[in-house]
C-alpha positions as MATLAB code, in Angstrom:
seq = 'XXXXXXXXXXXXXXXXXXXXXXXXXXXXXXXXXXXXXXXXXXXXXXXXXXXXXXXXXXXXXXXXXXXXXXXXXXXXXXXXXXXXXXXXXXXXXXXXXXXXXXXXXXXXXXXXXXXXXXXXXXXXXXXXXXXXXXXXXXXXXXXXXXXXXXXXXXXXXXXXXXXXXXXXXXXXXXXXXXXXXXXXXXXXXXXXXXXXXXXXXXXXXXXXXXXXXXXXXXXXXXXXXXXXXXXXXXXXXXXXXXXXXXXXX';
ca = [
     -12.133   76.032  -38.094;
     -11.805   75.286  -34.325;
      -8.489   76.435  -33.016;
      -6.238   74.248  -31.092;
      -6.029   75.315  -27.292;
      -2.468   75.517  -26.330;
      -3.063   77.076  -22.895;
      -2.833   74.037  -21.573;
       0.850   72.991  -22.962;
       3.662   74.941  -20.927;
       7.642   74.328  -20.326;
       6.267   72.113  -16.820;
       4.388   69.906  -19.115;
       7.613   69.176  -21.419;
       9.742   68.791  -18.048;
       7.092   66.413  -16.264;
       6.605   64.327  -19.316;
      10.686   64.007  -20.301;
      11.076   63.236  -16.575;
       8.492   60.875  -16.374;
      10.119   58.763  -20.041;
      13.667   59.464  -18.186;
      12.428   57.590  -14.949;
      10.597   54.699  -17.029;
      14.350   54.702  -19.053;
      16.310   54.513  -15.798;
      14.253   51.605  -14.351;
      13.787   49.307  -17.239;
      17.846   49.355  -17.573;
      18.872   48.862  -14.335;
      16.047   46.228  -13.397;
      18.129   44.416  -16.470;
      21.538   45.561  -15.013;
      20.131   43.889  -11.450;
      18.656   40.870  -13.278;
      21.810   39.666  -15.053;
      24.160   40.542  -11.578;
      21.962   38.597   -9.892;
      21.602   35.357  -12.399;
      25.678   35.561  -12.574;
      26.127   35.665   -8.882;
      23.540   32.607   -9.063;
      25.421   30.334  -11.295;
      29.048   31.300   -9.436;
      27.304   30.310   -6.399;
      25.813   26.816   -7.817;
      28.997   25.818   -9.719;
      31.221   26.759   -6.748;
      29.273   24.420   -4.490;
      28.886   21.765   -7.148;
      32.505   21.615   -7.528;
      33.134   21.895   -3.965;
      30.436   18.865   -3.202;
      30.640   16.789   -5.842;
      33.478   14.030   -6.302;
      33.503   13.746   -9.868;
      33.842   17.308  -10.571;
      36.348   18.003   -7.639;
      39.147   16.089   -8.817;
      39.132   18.310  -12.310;
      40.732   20.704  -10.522;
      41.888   19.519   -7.116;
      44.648   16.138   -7.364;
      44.825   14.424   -3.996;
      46.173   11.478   -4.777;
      49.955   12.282   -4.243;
      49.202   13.162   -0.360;
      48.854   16.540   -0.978;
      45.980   18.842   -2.071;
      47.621   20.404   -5.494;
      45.740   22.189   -8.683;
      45.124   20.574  -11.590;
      45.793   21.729  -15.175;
      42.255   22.612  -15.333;
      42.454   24.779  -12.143;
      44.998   26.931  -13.408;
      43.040   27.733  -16.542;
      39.992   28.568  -14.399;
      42.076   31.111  -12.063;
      43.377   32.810  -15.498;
      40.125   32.103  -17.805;
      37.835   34.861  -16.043;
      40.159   37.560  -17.018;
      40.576   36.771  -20.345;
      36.447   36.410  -20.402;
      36.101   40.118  -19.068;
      38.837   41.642  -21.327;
      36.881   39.948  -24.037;
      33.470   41.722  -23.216;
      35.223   45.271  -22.014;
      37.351   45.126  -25.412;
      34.980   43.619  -27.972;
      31.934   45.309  -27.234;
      31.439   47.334  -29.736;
      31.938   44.370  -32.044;
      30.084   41.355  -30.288;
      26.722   40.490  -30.874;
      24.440   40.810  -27.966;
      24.009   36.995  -27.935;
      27.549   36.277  -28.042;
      28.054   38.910  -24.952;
      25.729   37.306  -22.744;
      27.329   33.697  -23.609;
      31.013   35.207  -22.571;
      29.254   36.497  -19.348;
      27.391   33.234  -18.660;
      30.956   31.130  -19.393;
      32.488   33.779  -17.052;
      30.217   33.195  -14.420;
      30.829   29.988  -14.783;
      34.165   29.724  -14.919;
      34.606   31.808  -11.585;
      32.719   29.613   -9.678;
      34.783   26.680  -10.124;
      38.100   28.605   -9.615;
      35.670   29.667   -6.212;
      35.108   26.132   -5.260;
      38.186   26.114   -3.359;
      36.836   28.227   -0.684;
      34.428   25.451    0.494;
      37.818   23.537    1.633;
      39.586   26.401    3.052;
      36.466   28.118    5.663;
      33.713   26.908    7.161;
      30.679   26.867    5.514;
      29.159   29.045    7.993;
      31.926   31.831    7.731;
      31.364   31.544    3.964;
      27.257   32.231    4.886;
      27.815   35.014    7.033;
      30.111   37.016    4.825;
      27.480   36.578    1.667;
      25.150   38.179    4.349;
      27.370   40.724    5.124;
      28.299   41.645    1.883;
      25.063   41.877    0.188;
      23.642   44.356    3.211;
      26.626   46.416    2.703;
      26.502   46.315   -0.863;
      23.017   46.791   -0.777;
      22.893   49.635    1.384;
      25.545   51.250   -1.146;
      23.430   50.618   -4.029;
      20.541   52.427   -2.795;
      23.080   55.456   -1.384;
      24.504   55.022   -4.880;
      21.206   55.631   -6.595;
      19.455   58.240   -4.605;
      21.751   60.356   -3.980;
      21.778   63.880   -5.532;
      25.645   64.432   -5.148;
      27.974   63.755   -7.978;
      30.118   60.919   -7.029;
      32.529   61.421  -10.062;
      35.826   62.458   -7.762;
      34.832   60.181   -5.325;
      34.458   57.470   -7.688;
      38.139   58.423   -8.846;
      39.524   58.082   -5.482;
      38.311   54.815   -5.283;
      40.000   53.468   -8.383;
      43.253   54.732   -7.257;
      42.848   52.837   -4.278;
      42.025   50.112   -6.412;
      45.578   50.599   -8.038;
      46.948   50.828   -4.484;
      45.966   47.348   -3.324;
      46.680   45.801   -6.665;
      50.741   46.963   -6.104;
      50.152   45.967   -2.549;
      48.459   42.478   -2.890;
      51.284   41.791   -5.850;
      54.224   43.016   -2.813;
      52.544   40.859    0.085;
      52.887   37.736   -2.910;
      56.380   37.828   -1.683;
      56.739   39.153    1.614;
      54.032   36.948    3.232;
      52.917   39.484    5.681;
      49.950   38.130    7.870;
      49.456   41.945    8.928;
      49.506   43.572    5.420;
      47.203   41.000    4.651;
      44.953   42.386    7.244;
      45.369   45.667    6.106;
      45.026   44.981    2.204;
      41.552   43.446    3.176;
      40.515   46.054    5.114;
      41.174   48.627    2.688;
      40.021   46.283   -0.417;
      36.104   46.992    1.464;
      36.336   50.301    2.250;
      37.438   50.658   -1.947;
      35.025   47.871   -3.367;
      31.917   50.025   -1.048;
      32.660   53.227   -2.448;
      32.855   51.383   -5.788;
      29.477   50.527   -5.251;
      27.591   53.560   -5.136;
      29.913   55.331   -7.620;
      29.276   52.661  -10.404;
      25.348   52.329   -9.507;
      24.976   56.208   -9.651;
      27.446   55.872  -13.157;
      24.973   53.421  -14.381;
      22.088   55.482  -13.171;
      23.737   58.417  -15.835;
      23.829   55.623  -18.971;
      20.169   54.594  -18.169;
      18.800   58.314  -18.229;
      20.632   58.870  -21.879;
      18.567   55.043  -23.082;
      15.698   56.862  -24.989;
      13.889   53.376  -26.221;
      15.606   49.679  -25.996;
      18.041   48.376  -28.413;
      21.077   46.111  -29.463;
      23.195   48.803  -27.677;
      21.273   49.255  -24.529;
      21.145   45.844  -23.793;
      24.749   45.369  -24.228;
      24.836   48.302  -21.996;
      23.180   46.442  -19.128;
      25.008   43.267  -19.231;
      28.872   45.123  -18.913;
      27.019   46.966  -16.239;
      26.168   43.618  -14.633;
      29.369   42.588  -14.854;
      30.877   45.959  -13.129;
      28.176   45.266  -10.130;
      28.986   41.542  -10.261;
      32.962   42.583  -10.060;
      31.907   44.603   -6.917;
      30.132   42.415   -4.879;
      32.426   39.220   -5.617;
      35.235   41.241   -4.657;
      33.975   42.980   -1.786;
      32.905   39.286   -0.340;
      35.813   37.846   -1.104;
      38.056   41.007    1.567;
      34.846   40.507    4.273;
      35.804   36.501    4.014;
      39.551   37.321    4.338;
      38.711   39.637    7.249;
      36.303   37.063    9.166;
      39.051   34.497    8.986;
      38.269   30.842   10.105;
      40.074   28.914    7.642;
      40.582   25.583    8.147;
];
């Protein structure tokens, strides 16, 4: 009987081939973690304008006909709805079906464009362009920083969320004191925050791709609350950059 050559099989073999199924792991979920950011920014964006353009959809949530520009009913359940909708998907994960996931995050998307649509009457529609462009080159740029990088952005990534909590408190103070300035400065610091949180949740997400051995139920859950933690990101961070540009109306 011939014997079987293992000269050929050493420890760089095992390392090179769980790399290489590691890398393959990594890029299938976050080309799906991309994907379903990117469809979700899509349909805020198109409802937002539709709502924003179209008569018979703007006066669901916008009642003119007392003089004055107030909210509707309908527009107070859209500001609200979207938080329910995420608490939904971060607490019931474990227990909703994949399909039933991806239709909260659709109805989510949704639902924050048309509580969105308001922006359209309140800047100019080429202060509203050039912050999108803004944002996604410095969110962009963050991804890829976020990705390649070899240092562990854990602490980092905890210093951001307590600046998180920090403009929360503030943002709930300035509700009441109607400071122009601490405005400013909530804004300013809401960036710097939501662009750390960039890199520190792409490199996170990064982590949960590599442990992914082969596609399932789970996986793909995985990828859409990921897409919503991106999606979180960039809405927020355009949302301070439009604050900070200024030229309402």
């Amino acid at each position: 009987m011939s014997q079987i050559n293992t000269n050929n099989f050493n420890t760089n073999d095992w390392n090179t081939a769980g790399a290489s199924a590691e890398g393959v792991a990594i890029k299938t979920f976050m080309t799906s973690v991309f994907a379903w950011m990117f469809g979700a920014l899509l349909i805020t964006s198109i409802i937002a304008f539709a709502f924003a353009t179209v008569p018979e959809l703007e006066i669901l949530i916008l009642d003119k006909t007392g003089g004055e520009i107030e909210f509707t009913a309908l527009a107070y359940v859209l500001m609200i709805a979207p938080l329910g909708l995420v608490l939904l998907m971060s607490l019931g994960f474990a227990k909703l079906p994949y399909p039933v996931l991806v239709s909260i995050f659709i109805l989510y998307s949704a639902a924050t464009g048309a509580s969105l649509s308001t922006i359209f009457l309140s800047y100019d529609i080429s202060i509203i362009g050039a912050s999108f462009a803004i944002t996604a080159g410095m969110f962009g740029t963050m991804a890829v920083m976020g990705f390649t990088t070899k240092a562990d952005l854990s602490k980092f990534g905890s210093i951001m969320r307590m600046g998180l909590i920090g403009i929360i408190i503030a943002t709930v103070v300035n509700f009441f004191m109607h400071s122009e300035m601490m405005s400013y400065v909530i804004s300013f610091a809401g960036v710097a925050v939501f662009t750390g949180l960039t890199a520190y949740d792409v490199q996170k997400l990064k982590q949960i791709g590599a442990g992914i051995t082969h596609e399932n139920q789970t996986g793909s859950k995985l990828a859409v609350l990921g897409a919503l933690t991106l999606y979180l990101d960039f809405l927020n961070l355009f949302l301070f950059i439009l604050r900070i540009m200024g030229g309402r109306k």
